[in-house]
N, C-alpha and C positions, 0 to 999 in steps of 0.2 A: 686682142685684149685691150689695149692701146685704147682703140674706138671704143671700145664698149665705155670705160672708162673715161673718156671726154667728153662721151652722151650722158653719163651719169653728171657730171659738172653740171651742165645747162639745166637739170632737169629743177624743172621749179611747180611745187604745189602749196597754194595757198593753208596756210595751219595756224595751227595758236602759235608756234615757232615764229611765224614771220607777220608781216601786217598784214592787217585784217582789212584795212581798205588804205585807197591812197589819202599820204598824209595823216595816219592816224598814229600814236605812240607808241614806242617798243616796249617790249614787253620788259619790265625791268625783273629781275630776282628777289630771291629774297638777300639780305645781307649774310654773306658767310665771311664772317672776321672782318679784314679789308679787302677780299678779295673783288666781290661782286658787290654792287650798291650803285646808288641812280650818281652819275657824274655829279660833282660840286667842282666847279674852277677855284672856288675860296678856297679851299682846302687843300690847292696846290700849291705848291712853294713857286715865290716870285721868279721869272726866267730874268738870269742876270742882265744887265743892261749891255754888254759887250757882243751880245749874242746879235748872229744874223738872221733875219726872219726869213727862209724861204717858203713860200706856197699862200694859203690862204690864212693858215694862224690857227683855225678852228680846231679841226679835229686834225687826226691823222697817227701816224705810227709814234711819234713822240710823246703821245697821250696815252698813256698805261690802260688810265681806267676807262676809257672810251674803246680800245682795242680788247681787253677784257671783255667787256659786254658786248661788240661785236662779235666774238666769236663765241659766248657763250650761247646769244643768238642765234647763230649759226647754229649751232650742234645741237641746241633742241629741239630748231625744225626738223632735224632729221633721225629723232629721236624717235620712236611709238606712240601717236598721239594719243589713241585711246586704250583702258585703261576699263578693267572690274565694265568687260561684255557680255557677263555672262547671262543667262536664261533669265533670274531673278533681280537682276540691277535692271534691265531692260523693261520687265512689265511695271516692276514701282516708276522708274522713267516716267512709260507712259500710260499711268494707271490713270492718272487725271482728264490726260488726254481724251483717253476712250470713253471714259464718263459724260466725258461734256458733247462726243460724238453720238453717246446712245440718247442723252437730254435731247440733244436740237431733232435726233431720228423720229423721238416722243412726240414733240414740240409738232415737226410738219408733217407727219403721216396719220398723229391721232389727235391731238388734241386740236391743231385749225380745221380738219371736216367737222368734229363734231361742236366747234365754235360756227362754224359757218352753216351747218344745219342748226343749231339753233338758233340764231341770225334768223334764219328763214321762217322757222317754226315762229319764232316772237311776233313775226311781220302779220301772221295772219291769226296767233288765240293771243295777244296782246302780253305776254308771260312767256318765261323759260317752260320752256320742257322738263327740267331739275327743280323749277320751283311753283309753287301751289297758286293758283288764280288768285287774284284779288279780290276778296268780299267785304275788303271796309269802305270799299267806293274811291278811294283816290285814284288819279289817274297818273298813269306811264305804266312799266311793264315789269314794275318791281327791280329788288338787286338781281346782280347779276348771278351772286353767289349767296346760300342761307347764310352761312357764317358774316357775309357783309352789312347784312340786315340791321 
């Protein structure tokens, strides 16, 4: 049990708990009273001048509200990150998604052959295939579309 339990320690999964890449900001809380809020040093009272500095000064166990957030950190990576999976959160999700996947499906299976056949068709009756020959005499091969006309 022991083991099982010191392999759980090591175990690390990247989450909104913890950073999201290296170097990037922790996640701060929201303010509950004083307990949790983004560190301010201003807001600590001056350390008296008798005092011995051991270590580096920064952070560390002597800092409440840095240890705070530390381990609040902690405890929400290993909290249940996701949250309302159900059947219906999931399709509005990715309702967008699929739209813009059935567009582009539109886009290159129907609408560039039939751009490219008529590409082709123009090359040789000098006009779309969608739109009427030219009988006022001017030359090129017309809009491409009536509404542009």
């Amino acid at each position: 049990m022991a083991m099982i339990r010191s392999a759980a320690r090591f175990k690390h999964y990247w989450s909104a708990g913890d950073k999201q890449y290296i170097g990037c900001w922790e996640a701060v809380p929201k303010k509950m009273g004083t307990a949790l809020g983004p560190v301010s040093y201003a807001a600590r009272t001056p350390v008296p001048k008798d005092w011995i500095l051991r270590g580096t000064g920064v952070h560390g166990p002597e800092n409440g509200e840095v240890m705070k957030l530390v381990l609040w950190n902690r405890l929400k990576q290993r909290r249940p990150q996701r949250t309302g999976c159900d059947l219906a959160e999931l399709q509005e999700f990715y309702r967008m998604e699929v739209a813009i996947v059935w567009w582009m499906f539109g886009l290159c299976f129907m609408m560039a052959p039939l751009n490219w056949w008529g590409k082709k068709y123009r090359m040789v009756h000098d006009h779309y295939p969608w739109a009427p020959k030219r009988h006022d005499g001017t030359k090129g091969v017309g809009p491409y579309c009536w509404f542009l006309e």
